[in-house]
N, C-alpha and C positions, 0 to 999 in steps of 0.2 A: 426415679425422677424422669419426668418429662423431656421429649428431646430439644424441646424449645428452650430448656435452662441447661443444658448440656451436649455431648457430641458423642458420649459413648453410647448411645442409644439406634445410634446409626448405623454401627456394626453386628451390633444383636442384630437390627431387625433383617436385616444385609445377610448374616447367616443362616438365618431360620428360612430366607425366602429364596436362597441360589439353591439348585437342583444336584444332582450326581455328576453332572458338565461342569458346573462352574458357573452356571447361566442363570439369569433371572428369567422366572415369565412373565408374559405379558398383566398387566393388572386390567382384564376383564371385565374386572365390578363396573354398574353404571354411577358414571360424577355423579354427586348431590347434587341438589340442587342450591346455589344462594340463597334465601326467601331473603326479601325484599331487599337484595343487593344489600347486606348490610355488609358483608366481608371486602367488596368494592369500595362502598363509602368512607367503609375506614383507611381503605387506600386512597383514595381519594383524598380525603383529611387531610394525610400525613403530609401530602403529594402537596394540599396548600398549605398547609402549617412550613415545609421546609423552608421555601422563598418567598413566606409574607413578611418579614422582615428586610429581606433584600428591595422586594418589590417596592414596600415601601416607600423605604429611602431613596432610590433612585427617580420616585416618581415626583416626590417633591424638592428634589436636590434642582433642576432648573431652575425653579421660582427662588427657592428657598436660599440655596447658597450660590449660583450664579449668579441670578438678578440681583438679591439682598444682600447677602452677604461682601460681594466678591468685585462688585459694581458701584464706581464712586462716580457722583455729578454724571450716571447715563453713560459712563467709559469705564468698557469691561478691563477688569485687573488682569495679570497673567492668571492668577490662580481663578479667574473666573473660565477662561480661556482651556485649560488644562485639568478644569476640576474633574469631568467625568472621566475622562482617561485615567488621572489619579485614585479616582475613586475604585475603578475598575483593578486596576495593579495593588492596590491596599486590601479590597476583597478576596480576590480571587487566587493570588497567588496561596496564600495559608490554605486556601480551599484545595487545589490542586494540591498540596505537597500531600494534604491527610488522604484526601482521593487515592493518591498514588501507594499509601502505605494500607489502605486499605482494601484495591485491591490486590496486593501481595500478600493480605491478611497478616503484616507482620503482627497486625493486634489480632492474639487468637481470639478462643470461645466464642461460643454460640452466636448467632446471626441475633438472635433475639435480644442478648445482653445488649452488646453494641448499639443497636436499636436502642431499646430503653433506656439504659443508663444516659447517651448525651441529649437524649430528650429532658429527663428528669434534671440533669443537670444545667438548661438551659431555662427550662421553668423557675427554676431555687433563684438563677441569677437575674432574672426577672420581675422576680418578686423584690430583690436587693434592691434593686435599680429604683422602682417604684418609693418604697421606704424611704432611702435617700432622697428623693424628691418630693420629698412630702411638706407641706405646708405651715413651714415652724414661723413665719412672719405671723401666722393670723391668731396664734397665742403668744406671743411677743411682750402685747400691753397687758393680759392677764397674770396674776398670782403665781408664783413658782407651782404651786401645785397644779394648777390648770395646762400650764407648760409640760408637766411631769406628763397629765392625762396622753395631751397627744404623743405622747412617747411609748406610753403603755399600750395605747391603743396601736399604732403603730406595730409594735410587739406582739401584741394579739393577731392583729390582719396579716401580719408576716408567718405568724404558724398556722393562721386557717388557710389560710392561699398557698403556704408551701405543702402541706398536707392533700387541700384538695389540686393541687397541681401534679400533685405524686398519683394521686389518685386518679384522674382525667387521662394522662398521660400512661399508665401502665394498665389502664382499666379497657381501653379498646382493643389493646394487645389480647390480655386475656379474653373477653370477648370471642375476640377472633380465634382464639384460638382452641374456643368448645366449640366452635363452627363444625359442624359433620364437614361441610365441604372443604375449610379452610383445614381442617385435619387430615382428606382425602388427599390434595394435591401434596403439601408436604410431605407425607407419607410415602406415598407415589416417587419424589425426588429423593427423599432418603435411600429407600430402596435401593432403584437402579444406580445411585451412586456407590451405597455402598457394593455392589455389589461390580461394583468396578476399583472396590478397595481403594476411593479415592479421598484421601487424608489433604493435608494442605498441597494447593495447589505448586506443582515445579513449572522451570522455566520450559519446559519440552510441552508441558501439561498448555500452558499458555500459549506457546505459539502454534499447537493445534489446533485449543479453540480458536485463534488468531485469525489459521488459514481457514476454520470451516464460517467462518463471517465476516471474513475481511471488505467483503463489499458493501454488505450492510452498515458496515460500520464506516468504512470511507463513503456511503451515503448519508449517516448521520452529521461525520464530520462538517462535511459538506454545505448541510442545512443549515449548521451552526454555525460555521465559516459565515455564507451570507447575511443570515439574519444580526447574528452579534456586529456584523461588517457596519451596519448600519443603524439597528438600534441597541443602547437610547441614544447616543452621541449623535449621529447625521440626522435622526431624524426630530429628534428634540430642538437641534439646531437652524430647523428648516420652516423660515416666517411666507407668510402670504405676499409678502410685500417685496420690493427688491432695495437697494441702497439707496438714503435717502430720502425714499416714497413713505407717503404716511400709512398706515393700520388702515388694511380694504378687507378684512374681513369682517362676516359676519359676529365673529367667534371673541368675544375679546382676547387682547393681549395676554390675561393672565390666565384668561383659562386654555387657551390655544394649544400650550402642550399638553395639556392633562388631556386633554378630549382628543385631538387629533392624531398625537404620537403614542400615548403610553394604554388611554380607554380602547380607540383604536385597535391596537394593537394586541393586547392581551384579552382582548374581549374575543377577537375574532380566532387567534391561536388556541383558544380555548376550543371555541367552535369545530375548528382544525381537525383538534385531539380527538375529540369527542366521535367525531364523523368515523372516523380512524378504525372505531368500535364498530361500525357495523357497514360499511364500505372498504375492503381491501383490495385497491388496482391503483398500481399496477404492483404488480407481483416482483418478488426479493429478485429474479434478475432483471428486470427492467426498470427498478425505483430509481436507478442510476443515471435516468437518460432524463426525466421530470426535474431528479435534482440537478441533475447539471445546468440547465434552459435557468435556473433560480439567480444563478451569476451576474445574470442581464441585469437583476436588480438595485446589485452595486453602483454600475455605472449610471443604472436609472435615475436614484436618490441623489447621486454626486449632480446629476445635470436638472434636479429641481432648484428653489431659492436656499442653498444649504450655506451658512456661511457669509451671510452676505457684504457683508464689511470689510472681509479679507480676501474676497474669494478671486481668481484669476480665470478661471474657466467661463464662459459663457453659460447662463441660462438657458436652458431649452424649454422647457415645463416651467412656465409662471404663475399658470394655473392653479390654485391650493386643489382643486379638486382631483389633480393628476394624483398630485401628491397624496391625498386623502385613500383615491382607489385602489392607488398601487399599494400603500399602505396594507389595504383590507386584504388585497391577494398577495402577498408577501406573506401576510400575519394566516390566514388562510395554509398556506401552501408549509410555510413553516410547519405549522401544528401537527397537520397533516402527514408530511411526508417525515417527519422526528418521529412521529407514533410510528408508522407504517415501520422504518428501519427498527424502532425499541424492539415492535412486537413481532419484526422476522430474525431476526441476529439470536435472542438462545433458542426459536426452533429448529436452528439451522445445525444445533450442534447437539440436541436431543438432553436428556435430564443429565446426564453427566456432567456438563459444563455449564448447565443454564445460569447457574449464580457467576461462573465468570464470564460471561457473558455480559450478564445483565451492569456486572461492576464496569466492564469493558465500556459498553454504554453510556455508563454516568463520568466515565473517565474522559474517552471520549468529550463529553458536553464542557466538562471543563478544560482542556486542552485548547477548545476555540474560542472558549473564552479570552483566556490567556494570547493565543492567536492575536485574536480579532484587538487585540488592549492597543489603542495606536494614540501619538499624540496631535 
């Protein structure tokens, strides 16, 4: 069996490949090549599949459940007041506790399972979700049998979509993984781990890789420190107008945060990322000094119109278009400098720790989440 559904495959191949020393050699071979990025795109994929969910809801929770919901006669509730914070603490904390056990890998087997399995089993609940909300009003006034129909049918679209959901979901895995390339680098990492007889990671094993990326990683922090500091909560919360004053934007009121804080914002992070792939400056010892200058940003957003009905501080920036720019190079800077730190922290500690690394990393992201959750 393959090592993607397994772990003993790692120390085979770990024996066959250390020498009379004890030593791996170098692997030589030249990388495959991707043909047409397919082994990226499917990271990529997964990369938006994780937080389109999140993103979602966060994007329409202003409108939706502040203004709507949370908002009586034009006067915000407490719970309008406090929703995104809450929202943030309701999310994230479950999120960090599983992060945390998973990089301890208390849940063993294979990287691949773990992969798969909570994908598949977030499709199934998905599909659940849907059925349940299916439209038993509009067979209401017809025949019990007609009634029955949309039950059956129901019943049917619930195993074709959990099937092709099984299917979709563990089908780009395998994909990837007749990849010549996406089998070379795996390969590659088995290898020299095994042949550093590295089984589940200990706490020694961790605080080396700790110290061989600790900068990168408190430049990760960092980025995510600011940006979460700010959005969505300050910046969601930040109108054209000041208290009082009527709507002087071009933008209407309701579309004003989708466009200026959230499209903004992930549009340009995006951007960010992307750049990140083929521009790397500055380099893993000086990403420290870019990220630290990001700070300024906190105080920036706090002295636009953020808040303006409770707010105590003076306005400096009335402007929406202050607000709009800094936005773009925030989101910009963000993107950027989170890639830059992703993609130098496991070179920093070579194949043997790259996957705790890489956890350290996503650990990291949720940590300042958590951080940044303020009321």
């Amino acid at each position: 069996m393959k090592e993607r559904w397994g772990s003993k495959s790692v120390s085979s191949v770990g024996s066959k490949e250390k020498s009379g020393s004890g030593t791996i050699a170098e692997d030589d071979r030249e990388p495959p090549i991707d043909k047409c990025w397919i082994v990226f795109m499917i990271i990529l994929l997964n990369g938006i599949g994780v937080l389109l969910p999140w993103n979602m809801f966060i994007t329409i929770a202003p409108n939706y459940y502040v203004e709507y919901w949370f908002t009586v006669d034009g006067n915000k509730t407490s719970y309008a007041k406090s929703f995104m914070s809450a929202l943030g603490i309701s999310a994230q904390i479950p999120n960090f506790i599983v992060g945390v056990i998973n990089v301890a890998q208390i849940i063993g087997g294979s990287l691949m399972i773990r992969i798969v399995g909570p994908l598949t089993l977030n499709c199934l609940n998905v599909v659940a979700i849907l059925a349940l909300n299916s439209v038993f009003g509009l067979a209401a006034d017809f025949p019990a049998a007609y009634t029955n129909a949309l039950v059956v049918g129901n019943n049917v679209c619930g195993t074709f979509t959990s099937v092709l959901a099984i299917l979709t979901t563990v089908g780009p895995f395998l994909l990837a993984d007749l990849k010549e390339f996406y089998q070379f680098y795996v390969e590659k990492g088995n290898r020299f781990r095994a042949a550093e007889n590295a089984g589940r990671p200990t706490i020694r094993q961790f605080l080396e890789c700790f110290k061989g990326c600790w900068m990168q990683l408190l430049s990760i922090i960092l980025v995510f420190f600011v940006t979460l500091s700010v959005f969505p909560t300050v910046l969601a919360g930040t109108t054209p107008n000041g208290k009082g004053e009527p709507w002087n934007s071009g933008i209407s009121k309701e579309l004003y945060p989708g466009i200026t804080t959230f499209l903004v914002f992930n549009f340009f992070a995006a951007v960010g990322s992307t750049t990140a792939n083929f521009i790397q400056f500055p380099g893993p010892r000086l990403l420290i000094f870019p990220v630290l200058a990001r700070l300024l940003f906190i105080p920036f957003f706090m002295l636009c119109n953020y808040n303006v009905d409770d707010r105590v501080m003076p306005v400096w920036f009335k402007n929406e278009w202050f607000f709009i720019i800094g936005n773009v190079i925030m989101a910009l800077s963000s993107g950027y400098f989170s890639s830059l730190g992703m993609m130098y922290a496991p070179r920093h500690n070579g194949w043997r720790s790259v996957h705790a690394s890489d956890h350290f990393n996503g650990e990291q992201h949720r940590i300042e989440i958590l951080v940044t959750i303020r009321k």
